[in-house]
DRENPA-281763 format. One record per residue (C-alpha): z, x, y; residue in three letters. Coordinates in steps of 0.1 Angstrom, whole numbers, plus 5000, padded with zeros to 4 digits. Example, Ala and Ser with C-alpha at 12.3 -4.5 7.8 and 13.67 -1.06 7.14 Angstrom:
2
{{5078; 5123; 4955}; ALA}
{{5071; 5137; 4989}; SER}
//
This chain:
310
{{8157; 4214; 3555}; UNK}
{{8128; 4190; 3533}; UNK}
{{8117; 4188; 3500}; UNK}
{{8086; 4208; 3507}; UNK}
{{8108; 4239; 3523}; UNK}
{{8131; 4242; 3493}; UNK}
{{8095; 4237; 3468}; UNK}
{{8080; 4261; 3485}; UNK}
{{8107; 4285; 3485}; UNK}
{{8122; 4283; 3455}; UNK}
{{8101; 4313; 3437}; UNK}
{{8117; 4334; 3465}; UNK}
{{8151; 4317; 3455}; UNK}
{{8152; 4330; 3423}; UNK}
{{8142; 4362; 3426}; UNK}
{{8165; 4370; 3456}; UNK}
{{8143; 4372; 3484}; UNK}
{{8161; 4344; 3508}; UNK}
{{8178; 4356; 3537}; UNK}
{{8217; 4347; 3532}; UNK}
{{8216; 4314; 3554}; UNK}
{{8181; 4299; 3539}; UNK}
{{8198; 4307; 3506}; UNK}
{{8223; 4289; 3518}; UNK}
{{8208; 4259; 3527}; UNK}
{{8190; 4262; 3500}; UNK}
{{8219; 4257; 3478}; UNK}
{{8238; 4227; 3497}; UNK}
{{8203; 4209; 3492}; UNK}
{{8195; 4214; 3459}; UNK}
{{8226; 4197; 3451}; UNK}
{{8222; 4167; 3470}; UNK}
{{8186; 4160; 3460}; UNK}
{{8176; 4158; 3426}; UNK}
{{8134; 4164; 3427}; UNK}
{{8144; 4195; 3439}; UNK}
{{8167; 4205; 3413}; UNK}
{{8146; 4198; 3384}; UNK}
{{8118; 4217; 3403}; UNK}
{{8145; 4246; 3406}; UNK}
{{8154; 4238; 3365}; UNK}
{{8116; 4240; 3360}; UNK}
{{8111; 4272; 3377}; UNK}
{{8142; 4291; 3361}; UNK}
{{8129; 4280; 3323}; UNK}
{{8094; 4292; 3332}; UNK}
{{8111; 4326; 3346}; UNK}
{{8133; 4329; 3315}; UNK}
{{8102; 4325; 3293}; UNK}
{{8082; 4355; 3309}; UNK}
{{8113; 4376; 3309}; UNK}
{{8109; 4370; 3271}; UNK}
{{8074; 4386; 3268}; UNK}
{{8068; 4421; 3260}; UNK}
{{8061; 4443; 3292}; UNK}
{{8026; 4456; 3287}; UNK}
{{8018; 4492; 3304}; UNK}
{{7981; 4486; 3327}; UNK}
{{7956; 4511; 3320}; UNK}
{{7952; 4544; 3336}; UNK}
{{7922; 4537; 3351}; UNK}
{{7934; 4499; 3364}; UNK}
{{7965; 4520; 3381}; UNK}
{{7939; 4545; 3397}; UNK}
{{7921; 4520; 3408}; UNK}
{{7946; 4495; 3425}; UNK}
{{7959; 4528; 3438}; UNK}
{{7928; 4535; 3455}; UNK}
{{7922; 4499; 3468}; UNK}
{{7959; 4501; 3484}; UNK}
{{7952; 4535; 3501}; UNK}
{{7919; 4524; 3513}; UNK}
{{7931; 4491; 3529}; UNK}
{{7962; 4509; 3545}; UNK}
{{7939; 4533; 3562}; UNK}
{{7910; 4505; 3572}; UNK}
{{7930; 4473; 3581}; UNK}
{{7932; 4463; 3617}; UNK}
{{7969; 4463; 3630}; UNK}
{{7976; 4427; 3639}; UNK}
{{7984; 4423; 3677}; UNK}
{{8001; 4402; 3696}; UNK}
{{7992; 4368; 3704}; UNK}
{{7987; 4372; 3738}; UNK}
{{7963; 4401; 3733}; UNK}
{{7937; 4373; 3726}; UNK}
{{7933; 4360; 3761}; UNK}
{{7935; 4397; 3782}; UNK}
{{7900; 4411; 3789}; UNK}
{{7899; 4449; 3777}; UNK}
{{7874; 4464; 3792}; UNK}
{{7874; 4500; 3776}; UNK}
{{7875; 4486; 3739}; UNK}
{{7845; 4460; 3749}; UNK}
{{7828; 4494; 3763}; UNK}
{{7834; 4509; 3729}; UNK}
{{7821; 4475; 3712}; UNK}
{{7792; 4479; 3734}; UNK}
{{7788; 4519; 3730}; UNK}
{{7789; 4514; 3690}; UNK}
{{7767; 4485; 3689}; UNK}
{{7726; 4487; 3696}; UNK}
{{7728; 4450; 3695}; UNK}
{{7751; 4442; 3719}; UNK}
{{7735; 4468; 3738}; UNK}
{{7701; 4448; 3737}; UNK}
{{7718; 4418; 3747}; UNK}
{{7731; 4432; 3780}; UNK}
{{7702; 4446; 3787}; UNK}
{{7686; 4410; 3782}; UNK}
{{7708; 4395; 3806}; UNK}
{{7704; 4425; 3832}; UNK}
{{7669; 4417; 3830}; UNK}
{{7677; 4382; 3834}; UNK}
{{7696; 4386; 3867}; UNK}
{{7667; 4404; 3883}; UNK}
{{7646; 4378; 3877}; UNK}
{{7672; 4352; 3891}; UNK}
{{7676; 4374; 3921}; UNK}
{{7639; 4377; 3928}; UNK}
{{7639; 4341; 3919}; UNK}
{{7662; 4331; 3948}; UNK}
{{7647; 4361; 3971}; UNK}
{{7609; 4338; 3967}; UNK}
{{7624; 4308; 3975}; UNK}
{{7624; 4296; 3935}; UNK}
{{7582; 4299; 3936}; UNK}
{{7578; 4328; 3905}; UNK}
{{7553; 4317; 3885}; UNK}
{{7560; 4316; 3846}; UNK}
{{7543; 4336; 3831}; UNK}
{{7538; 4317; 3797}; UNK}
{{7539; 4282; 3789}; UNK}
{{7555; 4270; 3759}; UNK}
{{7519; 4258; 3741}; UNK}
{{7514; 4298; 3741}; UNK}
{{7545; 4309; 3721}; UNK}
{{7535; 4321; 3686}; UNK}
{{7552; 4309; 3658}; UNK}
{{7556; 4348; 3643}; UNK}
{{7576; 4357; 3675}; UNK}
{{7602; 4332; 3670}; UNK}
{{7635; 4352; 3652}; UNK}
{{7652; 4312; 3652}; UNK}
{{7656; 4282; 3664}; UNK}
{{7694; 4283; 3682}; UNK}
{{7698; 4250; 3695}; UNK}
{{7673; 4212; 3703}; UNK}
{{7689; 4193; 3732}; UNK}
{{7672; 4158; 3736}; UNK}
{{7680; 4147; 3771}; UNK}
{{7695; 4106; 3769}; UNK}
{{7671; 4082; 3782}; UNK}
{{7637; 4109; 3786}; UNK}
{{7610; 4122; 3763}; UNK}
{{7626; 4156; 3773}; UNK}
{{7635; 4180; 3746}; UNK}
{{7649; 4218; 3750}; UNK}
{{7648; 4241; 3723}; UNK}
{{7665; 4270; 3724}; UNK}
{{7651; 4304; 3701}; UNK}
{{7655; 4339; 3698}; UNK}
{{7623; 4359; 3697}; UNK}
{{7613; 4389; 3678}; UNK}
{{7598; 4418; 3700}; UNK}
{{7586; 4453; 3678}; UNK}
{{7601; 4481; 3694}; UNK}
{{7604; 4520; 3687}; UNK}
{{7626; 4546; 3698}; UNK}
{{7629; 4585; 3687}; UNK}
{{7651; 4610; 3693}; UNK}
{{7674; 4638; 3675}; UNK}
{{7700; 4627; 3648}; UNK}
{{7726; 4638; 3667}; UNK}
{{7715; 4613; 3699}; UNK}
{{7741; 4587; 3696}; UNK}
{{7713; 4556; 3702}; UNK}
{{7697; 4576; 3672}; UNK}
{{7728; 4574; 3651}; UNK}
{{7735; 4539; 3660}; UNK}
{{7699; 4525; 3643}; UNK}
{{7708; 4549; 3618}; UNK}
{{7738; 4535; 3605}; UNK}
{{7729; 4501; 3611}; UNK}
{{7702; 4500; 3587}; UNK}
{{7725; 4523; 3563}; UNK}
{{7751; 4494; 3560}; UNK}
{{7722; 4464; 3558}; UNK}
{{7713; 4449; 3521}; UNK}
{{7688; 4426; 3546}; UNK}
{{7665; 4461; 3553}; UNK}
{{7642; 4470; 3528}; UNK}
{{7655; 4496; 3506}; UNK}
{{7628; 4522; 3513}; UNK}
{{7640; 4522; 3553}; UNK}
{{7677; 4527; 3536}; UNK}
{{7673; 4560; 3519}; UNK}
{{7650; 4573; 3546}; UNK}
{{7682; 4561; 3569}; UNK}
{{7710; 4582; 3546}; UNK}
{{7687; 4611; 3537}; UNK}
{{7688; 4614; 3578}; UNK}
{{7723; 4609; 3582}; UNK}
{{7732; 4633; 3552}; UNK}
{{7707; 4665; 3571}; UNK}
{{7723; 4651; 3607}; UNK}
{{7759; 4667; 3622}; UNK}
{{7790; 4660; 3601}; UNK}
{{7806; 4631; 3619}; UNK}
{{7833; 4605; 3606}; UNK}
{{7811; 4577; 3617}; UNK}
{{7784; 4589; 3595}; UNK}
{{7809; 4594; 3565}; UNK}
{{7814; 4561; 3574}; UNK}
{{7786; 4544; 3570}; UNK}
{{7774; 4567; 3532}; UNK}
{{7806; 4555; 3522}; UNK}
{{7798; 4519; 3527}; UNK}
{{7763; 4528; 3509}; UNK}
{{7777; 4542; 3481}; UNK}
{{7802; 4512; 3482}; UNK}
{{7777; 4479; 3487}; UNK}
{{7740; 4489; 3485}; UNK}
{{7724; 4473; 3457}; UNK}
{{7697; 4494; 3455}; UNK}
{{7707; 4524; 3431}; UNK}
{{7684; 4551; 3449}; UNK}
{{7707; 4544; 3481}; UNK}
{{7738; 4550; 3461}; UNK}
{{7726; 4585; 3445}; UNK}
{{7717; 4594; 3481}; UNK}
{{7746; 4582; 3497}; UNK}
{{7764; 4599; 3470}; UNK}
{{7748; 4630; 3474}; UNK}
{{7757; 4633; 3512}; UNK}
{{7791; 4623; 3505}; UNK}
{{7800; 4655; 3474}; UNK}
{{7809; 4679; 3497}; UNK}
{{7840; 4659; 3516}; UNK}
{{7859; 4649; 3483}; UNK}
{{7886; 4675; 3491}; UNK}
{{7890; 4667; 3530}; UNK}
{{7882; 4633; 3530}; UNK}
{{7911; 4608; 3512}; UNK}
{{7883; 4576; 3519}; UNK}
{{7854; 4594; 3503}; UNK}
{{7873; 4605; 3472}; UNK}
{{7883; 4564; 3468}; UNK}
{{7849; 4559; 3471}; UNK}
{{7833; 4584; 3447}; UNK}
{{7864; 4573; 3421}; UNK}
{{7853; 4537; 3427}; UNK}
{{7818; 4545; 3420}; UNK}
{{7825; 4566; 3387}; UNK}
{{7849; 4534; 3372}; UNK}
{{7828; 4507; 3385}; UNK}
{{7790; 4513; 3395}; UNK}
{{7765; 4495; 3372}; UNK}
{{7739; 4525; 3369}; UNK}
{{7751; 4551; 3349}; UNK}
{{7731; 4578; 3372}; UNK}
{{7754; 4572; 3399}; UNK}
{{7785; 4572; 3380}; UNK}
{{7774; 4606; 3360}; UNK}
{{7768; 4620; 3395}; UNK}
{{7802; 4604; 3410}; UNK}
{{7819; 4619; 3379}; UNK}
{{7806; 4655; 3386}; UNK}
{{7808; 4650; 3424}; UNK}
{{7849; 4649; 3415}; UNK}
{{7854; 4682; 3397}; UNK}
{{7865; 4698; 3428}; UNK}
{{7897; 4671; 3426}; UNK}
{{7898; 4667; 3390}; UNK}
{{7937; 4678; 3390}; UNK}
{{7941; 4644; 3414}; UNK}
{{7964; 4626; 3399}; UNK}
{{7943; 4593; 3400}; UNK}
{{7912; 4613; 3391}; UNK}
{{7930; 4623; 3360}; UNK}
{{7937; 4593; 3354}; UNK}
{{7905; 4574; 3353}; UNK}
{{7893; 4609; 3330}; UNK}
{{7919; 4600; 3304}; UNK}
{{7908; 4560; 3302}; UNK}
{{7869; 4572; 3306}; UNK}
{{7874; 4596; 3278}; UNK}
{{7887; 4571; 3255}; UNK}
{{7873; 4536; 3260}; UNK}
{{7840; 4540; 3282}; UNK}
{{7810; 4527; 3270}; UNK}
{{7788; 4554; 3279}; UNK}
{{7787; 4580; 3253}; UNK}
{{7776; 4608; 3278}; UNK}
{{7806; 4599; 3301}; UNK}
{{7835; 4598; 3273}; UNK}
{{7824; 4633; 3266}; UNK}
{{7823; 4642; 3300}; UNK}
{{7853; 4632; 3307}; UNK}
{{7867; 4650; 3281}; UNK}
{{7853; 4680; 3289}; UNK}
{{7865; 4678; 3321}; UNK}
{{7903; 4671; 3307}; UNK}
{{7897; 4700; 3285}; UNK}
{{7888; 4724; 3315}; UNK}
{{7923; 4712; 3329}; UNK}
{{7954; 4734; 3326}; UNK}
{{7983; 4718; 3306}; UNK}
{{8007; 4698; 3323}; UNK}
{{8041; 4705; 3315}; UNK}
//
């Protein structure tokens, strides 16, 4: 056992979260080495200090909050998986991946496109023409520049772009490909925000489906664009009882969206789960300390509508 262990560890020392050996080992060092004794001297005055200071209660709506923010990443984080798990080939979660994602989707399509070519390539006896040279590429149709390769000892160069090529595709709302573009542009700041409402006004009139919930949620959530959020907002009302993930979201929005439309609507949006107990929560801390005029009273309104808890 080093210094740097025992420094590291001492925090967990003190408040007796070692396992019985480490602690152990701990000890035996501690007093053969005096750094780390004064470090472990340091630490307990600093501990004995805080214990001193008053406990101060958080706020109701800083408890509903972290509440919501601990739910939310319980139900969203990725369960870690073993190492090995890294360097095995799935197949049926890279067909998800690929199911789920227009982009990828393009890609493979790209290279399917590619390998015809190679095999008509080969079939000609490497003769097909090209059918544009690279004087003729315009400048609009290049999406970046991925990589310039000067070959050693040539006046060779090769550059490496992505083009961009317009394309359209239509379909029902309830086409997956449809749903896919959808969501995309639902979830991207980059789009222009009048494609973004047009995108969640579509989802919100297309079949109820998680991944759709999904994606308003993350509107609501991230869009910097206000309109977005109201509509995202409004597609999201009517799952505040079912859905645990929408509620969080709609709370969020009422305790921390900068446009006091969307957090009027969020605060109406949650009268169907006003008796929640984080709901009620945020009510009581809105009702006394908001800024907003209009949502203090509301809030207190909506209290008042409440029956008494005993």
């Amino acid at each position: 056992m080093n210094c740097d262990w025992v420094q590291q560890n001492v925090s967990l020392y003190l408040y007796n979260e070692l396992a019985d050996d480490a602690r152990h080992e701990l000890e035996q060092h501690i007093q053969r080495c005096k750094v780390c004794a004064a470090e472990l001297g340091a630490q307990q005055e600093f501990q004995a200090q805080m214990n001193a200071l008053p406990v101060e209660e958080p706020s109701a709506s800083f408890l509903a909050a972290a509440r919501m923010r601990l739910q939310e990443a319980l139900e969203t984080t990725e369960q870690h998986r073993a190492w090995y798990h890294r360097f095995v080939f799935d197949p049926t979660a890279w067909l998800r991946q690929v199911r789920f994602s227009p982009a990828l989707a393009a890609v493979l399509l790209l290279i399917g496109f590619g390998s015809g070519l190679g095999a008509m390539y080969s079939a000609l006896g490497g003769k097909v023409p090209h059918p544009t040279s690279p004087t003729t590429v315009q400048e609009s149709s290049i999406g970046g520049i991925t990589s310039i390769e000067h070959k050693p000892n040539s006046n060779d160069v090769k550059i490496q772009y992505q083009r961009i090529v317009p394309d359209s595709v239509e379909g029902s709302i309830s086409d997956p490909k449809i749903q896919d573009l959808l969501t995309f542009t639902a979830r991207s700041n980059a789009t222009n925000a009048g494609a973004r409402i047009d995108a969640v006004d579509a989802l919100t009139s297309g079949p109820d489906d998680p991944r759709v919930r999904e994606a308003l949620t993350y509107a609501l959530r991230f869009d910097s664009n206000p309109g977005v959020r109201l509509k995202a907002l409004d597609g999201l009302k009517d799952y505040v009882k079912q859905d645990i993930r929408v509620r969080n979201a709609v709370l969020d929005a009422l305790l921390n969206d900068s446009n006091l439309g969307v957090r009027s609507e969020a605060l109406h949006a949650l009268e169907p789960v006003r008796a929640d107990s984080s709901v009620r929560m945020a009510l009581q801390q809105l009702a006394k300390e908001d800024p907003s005029e209009y949502i203090r009273s509301e809030s207190d309104r909506e209290l008042a509508s409440m029956p008494t808890v005993d």
